[in-house]
C-alpha positions as CSV (number, residue, x, y, z in Angstrom):
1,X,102.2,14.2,105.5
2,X,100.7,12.2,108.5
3,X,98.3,10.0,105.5
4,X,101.6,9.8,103.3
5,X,103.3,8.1,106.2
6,X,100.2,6.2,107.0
7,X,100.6,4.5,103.9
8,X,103.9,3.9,104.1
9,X,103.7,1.8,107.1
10,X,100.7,-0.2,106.7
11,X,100.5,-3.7,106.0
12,X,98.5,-3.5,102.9
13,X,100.8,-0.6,101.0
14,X,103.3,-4.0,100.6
15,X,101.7,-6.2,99.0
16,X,105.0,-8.1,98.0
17,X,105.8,-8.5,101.7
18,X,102.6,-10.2,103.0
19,X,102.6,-12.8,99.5
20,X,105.6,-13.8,101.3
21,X,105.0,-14.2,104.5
22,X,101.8,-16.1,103.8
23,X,104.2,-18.1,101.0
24,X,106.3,-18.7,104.1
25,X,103.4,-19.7,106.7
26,X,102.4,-22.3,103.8
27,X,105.8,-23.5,103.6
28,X,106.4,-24.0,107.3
29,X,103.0,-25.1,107.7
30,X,103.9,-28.0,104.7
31,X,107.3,-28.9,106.5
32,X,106.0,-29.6,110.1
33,X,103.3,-31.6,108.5
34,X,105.4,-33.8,106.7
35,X,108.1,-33.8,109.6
36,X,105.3,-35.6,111.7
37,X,103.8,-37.5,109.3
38,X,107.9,-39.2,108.4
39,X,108.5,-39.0,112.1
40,X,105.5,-40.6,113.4
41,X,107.5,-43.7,115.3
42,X,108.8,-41.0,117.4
43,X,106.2,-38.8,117.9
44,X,103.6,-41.2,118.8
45,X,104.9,-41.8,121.8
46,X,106.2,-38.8,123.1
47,X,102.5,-37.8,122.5
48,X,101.1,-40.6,124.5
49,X,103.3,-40.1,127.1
50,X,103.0,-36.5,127.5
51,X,99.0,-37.1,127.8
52,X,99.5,-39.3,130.0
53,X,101.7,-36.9,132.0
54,X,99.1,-34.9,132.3
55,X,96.2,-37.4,133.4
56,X,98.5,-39.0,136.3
57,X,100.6,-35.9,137.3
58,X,97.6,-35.6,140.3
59,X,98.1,-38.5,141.1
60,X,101.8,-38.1,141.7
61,X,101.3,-35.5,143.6
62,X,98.7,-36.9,145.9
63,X,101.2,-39.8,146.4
64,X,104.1,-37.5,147.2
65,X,101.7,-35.6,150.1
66,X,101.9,-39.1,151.7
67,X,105.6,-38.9,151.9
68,X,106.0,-41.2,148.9
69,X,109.1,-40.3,146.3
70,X,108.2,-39.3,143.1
71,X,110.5,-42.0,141.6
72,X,108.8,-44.7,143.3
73,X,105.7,-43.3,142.8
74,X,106.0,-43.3,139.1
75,X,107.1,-46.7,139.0
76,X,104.0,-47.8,141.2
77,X,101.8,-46.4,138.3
78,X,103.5,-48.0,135.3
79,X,103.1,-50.9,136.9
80,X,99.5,-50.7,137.8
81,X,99.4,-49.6,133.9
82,X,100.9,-52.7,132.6
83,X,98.4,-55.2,135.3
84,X,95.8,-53.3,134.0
85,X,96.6,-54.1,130.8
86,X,97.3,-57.4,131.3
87,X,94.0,-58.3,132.9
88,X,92.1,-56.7,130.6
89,X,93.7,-58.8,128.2
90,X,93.6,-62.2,129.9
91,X,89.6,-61.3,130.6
92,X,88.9,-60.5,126.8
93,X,91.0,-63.1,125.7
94,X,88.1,-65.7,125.3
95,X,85.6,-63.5,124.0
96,X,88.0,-61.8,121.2
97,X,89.0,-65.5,120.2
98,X,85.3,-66.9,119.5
99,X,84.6,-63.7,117.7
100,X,87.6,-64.2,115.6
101,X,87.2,-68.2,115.0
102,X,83.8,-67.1,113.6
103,X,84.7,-64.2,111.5
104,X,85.5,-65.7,108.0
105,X,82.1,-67.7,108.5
106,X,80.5,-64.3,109.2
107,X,82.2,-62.2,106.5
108,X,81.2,-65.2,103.9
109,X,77.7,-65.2,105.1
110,X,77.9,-61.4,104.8
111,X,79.5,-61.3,101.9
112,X,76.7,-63.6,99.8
113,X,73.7,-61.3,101.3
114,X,75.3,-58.7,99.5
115,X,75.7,-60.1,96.3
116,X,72.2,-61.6,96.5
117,X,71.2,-57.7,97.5
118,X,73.3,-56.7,94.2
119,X,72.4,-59.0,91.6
120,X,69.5,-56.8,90.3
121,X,72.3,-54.2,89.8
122,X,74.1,-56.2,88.1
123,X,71.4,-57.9,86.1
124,X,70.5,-54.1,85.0
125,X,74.0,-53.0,84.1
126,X,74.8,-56.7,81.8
127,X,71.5,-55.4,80.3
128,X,73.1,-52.0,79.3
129,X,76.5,-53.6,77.9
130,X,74.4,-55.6,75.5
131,X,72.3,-52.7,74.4
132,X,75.6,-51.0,74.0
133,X,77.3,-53.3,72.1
134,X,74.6,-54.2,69.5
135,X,74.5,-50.7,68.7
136,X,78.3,-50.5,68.5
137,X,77.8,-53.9,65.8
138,X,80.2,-56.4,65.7
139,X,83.8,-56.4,65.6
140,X,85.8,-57.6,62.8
141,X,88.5,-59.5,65.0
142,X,91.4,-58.8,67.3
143,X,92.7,-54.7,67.3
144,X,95.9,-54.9,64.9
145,X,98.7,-55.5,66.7
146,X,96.9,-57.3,69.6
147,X,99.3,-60.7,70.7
148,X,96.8,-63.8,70.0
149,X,98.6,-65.0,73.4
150,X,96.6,-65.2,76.4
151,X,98.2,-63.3,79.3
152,X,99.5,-65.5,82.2
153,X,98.9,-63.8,85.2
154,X,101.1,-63.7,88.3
155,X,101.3,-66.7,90.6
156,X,99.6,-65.5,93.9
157,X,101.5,-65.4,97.2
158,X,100.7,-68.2,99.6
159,X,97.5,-67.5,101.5
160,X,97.5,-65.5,104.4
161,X,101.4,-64.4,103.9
162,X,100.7,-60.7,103.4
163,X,98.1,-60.8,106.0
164,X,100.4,-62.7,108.7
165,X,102.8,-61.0,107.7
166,X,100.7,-57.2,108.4
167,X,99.5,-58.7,111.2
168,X,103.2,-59.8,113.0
169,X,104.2,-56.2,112.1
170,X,101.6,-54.5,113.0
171,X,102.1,-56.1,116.5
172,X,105.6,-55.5,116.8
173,X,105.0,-51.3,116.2
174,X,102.6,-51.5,119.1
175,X,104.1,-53.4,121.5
176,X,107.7,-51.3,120.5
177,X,105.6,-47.9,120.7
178,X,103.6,-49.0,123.8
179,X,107.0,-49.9,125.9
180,X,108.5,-46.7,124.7
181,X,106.0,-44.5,125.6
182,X,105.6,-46.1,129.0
183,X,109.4,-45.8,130.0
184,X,109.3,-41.9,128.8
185,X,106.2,-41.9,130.8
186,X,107.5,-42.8,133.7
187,X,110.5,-40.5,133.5
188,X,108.0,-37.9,132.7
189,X,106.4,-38.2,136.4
190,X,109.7,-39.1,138.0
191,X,110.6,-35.8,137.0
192,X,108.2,-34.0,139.0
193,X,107.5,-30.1,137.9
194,X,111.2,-29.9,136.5
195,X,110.5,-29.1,133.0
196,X,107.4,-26.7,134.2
197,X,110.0,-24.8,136.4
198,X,112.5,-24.7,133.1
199,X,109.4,-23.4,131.1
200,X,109.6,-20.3,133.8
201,X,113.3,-19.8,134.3
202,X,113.4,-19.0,130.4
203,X,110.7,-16.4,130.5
204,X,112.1,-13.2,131.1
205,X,109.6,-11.2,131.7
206,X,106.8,-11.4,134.9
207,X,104.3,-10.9,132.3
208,X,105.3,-13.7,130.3
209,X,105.9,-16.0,133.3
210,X,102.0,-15.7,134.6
211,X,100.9,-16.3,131.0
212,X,102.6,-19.5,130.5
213,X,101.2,-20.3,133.9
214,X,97.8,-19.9,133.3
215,X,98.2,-21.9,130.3
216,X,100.1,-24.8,131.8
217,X,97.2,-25.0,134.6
218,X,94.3,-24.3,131.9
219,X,95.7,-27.0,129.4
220,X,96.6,-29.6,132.2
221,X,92.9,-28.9,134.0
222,X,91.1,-29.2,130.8
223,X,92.8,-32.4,129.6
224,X,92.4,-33.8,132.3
225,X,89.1,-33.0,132.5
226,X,88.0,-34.1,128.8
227,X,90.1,-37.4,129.1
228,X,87.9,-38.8,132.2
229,X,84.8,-37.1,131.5
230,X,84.8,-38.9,127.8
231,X,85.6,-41.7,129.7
232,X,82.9,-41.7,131.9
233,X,80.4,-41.1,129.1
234,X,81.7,-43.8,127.3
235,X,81.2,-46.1,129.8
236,X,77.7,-45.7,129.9
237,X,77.4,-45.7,126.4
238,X,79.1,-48.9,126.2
239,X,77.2,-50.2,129.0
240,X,73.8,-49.2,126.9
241,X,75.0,-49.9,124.0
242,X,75.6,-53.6,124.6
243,X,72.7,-54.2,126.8
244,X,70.8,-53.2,123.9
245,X,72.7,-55.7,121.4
246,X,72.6,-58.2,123.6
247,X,68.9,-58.0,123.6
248,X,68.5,-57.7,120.0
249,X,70.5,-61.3,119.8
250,X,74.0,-60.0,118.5
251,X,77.1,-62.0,119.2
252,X,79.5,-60.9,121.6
253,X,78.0,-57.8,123.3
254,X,80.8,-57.2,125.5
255,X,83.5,-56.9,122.7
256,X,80.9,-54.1,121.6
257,X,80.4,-52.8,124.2
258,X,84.2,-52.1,125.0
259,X,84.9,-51.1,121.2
260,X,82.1,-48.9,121.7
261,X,84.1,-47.5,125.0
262,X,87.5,-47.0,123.0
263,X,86.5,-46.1,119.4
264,X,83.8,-43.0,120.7
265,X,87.3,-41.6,121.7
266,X,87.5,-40.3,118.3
267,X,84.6,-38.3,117.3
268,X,82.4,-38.8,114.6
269,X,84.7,-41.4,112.7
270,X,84.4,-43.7,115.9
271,X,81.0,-43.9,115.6
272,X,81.0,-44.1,111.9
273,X,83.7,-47.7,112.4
274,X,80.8,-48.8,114.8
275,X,77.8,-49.0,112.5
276,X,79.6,-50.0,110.0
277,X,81.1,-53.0,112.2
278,X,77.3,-53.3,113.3
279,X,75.7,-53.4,110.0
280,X,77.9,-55.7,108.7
281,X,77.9,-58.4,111.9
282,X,74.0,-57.9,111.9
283,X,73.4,-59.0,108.3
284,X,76.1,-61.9,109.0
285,X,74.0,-63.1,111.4
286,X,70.2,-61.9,110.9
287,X,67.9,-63.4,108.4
288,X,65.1,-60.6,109.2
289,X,65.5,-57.4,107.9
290,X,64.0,-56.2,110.8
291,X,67.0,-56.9,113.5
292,X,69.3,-56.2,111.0
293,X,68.2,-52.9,110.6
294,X,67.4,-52.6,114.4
295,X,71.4,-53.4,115.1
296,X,73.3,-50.1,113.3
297,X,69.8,-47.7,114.2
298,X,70.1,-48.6,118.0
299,X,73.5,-47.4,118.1
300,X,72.9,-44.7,115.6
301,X,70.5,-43.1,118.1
302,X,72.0,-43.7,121.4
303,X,75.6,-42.1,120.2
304,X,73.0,-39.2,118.7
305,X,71.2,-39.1,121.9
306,X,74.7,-38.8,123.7
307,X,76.5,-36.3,121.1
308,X,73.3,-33.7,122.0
309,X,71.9,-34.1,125.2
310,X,74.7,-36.0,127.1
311,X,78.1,-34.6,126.3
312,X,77.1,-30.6,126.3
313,X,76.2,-30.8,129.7
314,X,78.8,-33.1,131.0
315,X,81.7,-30.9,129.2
316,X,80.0,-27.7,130.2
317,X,81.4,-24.0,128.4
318,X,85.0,-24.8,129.2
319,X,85.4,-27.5,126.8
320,X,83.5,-26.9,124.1
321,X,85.0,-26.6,120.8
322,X,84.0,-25.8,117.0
323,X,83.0,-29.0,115.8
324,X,84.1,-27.8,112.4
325,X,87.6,-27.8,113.6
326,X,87.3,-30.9,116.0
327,X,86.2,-32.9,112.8
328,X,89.3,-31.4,110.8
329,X,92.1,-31.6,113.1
330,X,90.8,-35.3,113.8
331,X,91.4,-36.0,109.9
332,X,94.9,-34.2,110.1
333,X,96.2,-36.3,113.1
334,X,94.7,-39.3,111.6
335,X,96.4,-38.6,108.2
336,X,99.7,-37.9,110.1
337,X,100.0,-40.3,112.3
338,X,97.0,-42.8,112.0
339,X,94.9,-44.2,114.4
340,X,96.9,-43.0,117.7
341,X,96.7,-39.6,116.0
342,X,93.2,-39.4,116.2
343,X,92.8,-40.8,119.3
344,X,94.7,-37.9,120.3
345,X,93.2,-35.1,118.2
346,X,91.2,-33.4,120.6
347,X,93.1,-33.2,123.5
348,X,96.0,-31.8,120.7
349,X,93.3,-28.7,119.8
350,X,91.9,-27.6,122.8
351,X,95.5,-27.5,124.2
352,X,96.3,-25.2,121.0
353,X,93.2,-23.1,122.0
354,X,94.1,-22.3,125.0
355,X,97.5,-21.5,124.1
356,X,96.3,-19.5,121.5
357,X,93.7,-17.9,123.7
358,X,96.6,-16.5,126.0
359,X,98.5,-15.4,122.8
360,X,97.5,-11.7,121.5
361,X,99.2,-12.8,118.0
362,X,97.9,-15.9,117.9
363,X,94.2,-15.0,119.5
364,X,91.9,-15.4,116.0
365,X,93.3,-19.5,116.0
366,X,91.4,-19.4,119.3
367,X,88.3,-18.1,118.6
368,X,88.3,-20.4,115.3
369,X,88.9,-23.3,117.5
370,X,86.5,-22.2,120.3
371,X,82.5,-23.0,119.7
C-alpha cells in the first residue's frame, strides 16, 4: 500500500505533468528573453543605474555620517560623474581625432597587405575554375529564356550617408540612454534604503526576511567588489599594455591603453576586439613581419598572464565563477541588449548566484554558476 502510494505521488509516475512544466519553463524562459531584447531602450538603463546604485551607495552613506542629506549628496555625485566625463573627453579629444584623421589611410594600407597576403589564394582558386570549366566544355550560348539585357544595377546612396547617418543615431541612443540612466541614478541614491526597507515589509516571514538580507548584503558586497577590483586590474593592464606598444612603435598608445581599460570589462570577447584592433593597426603600419606579429602576441600574453595569475588571486573564492557560464551569459546579454549588455554580464550572474545560492528551489542554478 505504502509503494502504491509512493508511486502515486512521485514526480516521475506523471510524466505528462513535468513535459509541461518544462514546456512552460521554455516558454517563459523564451518570453522574458524577447521582452528584454524589444525592451532594451528601457532596460539599459535601469540596469546601469541600478549598478551604479550599488557601486556609490557607500559612498552615500559615508557622506550622510558627515551630516550631508542624501538628496544633496546624490546630486554631488552625478555631477562629479558628468565632470568626469567631461574631462576625460576634453583630454582624449586630440588623441581620438589624429587616430581617426588617419584611419581610412590605415585601413587602405591594411586593406592592400591583405590582398597582396591573398593573391596566391586567389591565383590557386582562378586555377581551379578553369580546370573546372574545361572539363565542363563549352557552352552553346545564353540558358533559354535568359534576357540578352544587361542588368542595371541600383544607383548607390551618396557616400558616407548610411554611415553619418549610423553614426548621428548611434550618438543620439547614447547620449538619450546615458542622461536617463543618470537622472534614475540619482533618484536611486536620493532614495536612501527605501526600496531595501520595502523588500522587508513584504516578507512575511522572519525566515524570509534574513534571507533576503543576506542576499541584499552578499550581492551589493560582491559587486562592489568585482566592479573596482576589475577596475583596478585593468588599470595596470592598460598601463602595461601601452607601455609595451609604445615601445614597439604603435600609434597612439594611450587610446590603447584606455580601450584596453574599458573593453577587458567584458571577458574574453574584450580581449578578442583588442587583437583584432591590434593586428589590424600593426600591419597598417609595420612593414616587418616581425612587429607586426610582436603587436597582437604582446597583448595576447599579458591579458593571458592576467586571466591566470592575476585575476584569481585578486578576486579570491568569493567571486569566482564557472567560466562556462561567464562566457554564456556574456553572449546572452550581448545578444539582448548589445554592447551595454555585456558590459554588464557578470555583475548580472554572480548577483543571480547568490540569489540562487540563498534559494533551496533554486540552489542547482548556483552551483552551475559557481566555479
Amino acid at each position: 500500500m505504502a509503494d502504491k502510494l509512493e508511486s502515486q505521488t512521485s514526480p516521475l509516475s506523471d510524466p505528462t505533468g513535468s513535459i509541461r512544466t518544462a514546456c512552460l519553463l521554455i516558454l517563459c524562459a523564451l518570453a522574458v528573453s524577447f521582452t528584454l531584447y524589444l525592451g532594451r531602450e528601457l532596460f539599459v538603463p535601469i540596469g546601469f543605474a541600478v549598478l551604479l546604485n550599488v557601486l556609490l551607495r557607500p559612498v552615500v552613506r559615508w557622506m550622510r555620517r558627515a551630516h550631508v542629506p542624501a538628496a544633496v549628496a546624490s546630486a554631488l555625485i552625478v555631477l562629479a560623474i558628468f565632470g568626469a566625463a567631461f574631462g576625460a573627453g576634453y583630454v582624449l579629444a586630440g588623441p581620438a581625432q589624429k587616430w581617426a584623421a588617419a584611419l581610412p589611410e590605415r585601413m587602405a594600407a591594411a586593406r592592400s597587405r591583405i590582398d597582396k597576403l591573398r593573391q596566391p589564394v586567389q591565383q590557386a582558386a582562378a586555377v581551379a575554375d578553369q580546370l573546372q570549366n574545361a572539363s565542363s566544355g563549352p557552352t552553346s550560348g545564353p540558358a533559354h529564356g535568359a534576357s540578352s539585357q544587361p542588368i542595371t544595377p541600383p544607383a548607390p546612396a551618396p557616400p558616407g550617408t548610411t554611415w553619418v547617418a549610423r553614426v548621428v543615431g548611434t550618438t543620439t541612443t547614447i547620449l538619450s540612454e546615458t542622461v536617463e540612466a543618470l537622472l534614475l541614478l540619482y533618484l536611486l541614491l536620493a532614495a536612501d534604503d527605501l526600496f531595501y526597507q520595502k523588500l522587508l515589509r513584504v516578507l512575511r516571514l522572519r525566515r524570509d526576511r534574513t534571507d533576503a538580507a543576506r542576499a541584499v548584503g552578499e550581492v551589493e558586497s560582491a559587486v562592489v567588489r568585482y566592479v573596482w577590483v576589475t577596475l583596478l586590474i585593468n588599470i595596470g593592464q592598460g598601463a602595461i599594455v601601452g607601455v609595451v606598444l609604445w615601445w614597439i612603435g604603435m600609434p597612439g598608445p594611450l587610446l590603447w591603453a584606455i580601450a584596453t581599460v574599458v573593453l577587458e570589462f567584458i571577458p574574453y570577447l574584450g580581449a578578442t576586439v583588442m587583437i583584432a584592433l591590434i593586428s589590424i593597426t600593426a600591419l597598417a603600419t609595420f612593414d616587418d613581419a616581425g612587429r607586426v606579429l610582436a603587436a597582437p602576441g604582446s597583448y595576447l600574453l599579458i591579458t593571458t598572464i592576467q586571466n591566470n595569475v592575476v585575476s584569481p588571486i585578486a578576486y579570491g573564492s568569493r567571486l569566482r565563477l564557472n567560466p562556462v557560464a561567464v562566457l554564456v551569459g556574456v553572449l546572452f546579454w550581448w545578444f539582448v541588449w548589445g554592447t551595454p549588455g555585456a558590459f554588464l554580464a557578470v555583475p548580472i550572474v554572480a548577483t543571480v548566484k547568490i540569489v540562487a545560492d540563498h534559494s533551496e528551489r533554486f540552489k542547482p542554478v548556483g552551483e552551475f554558476l559557481g566555479e
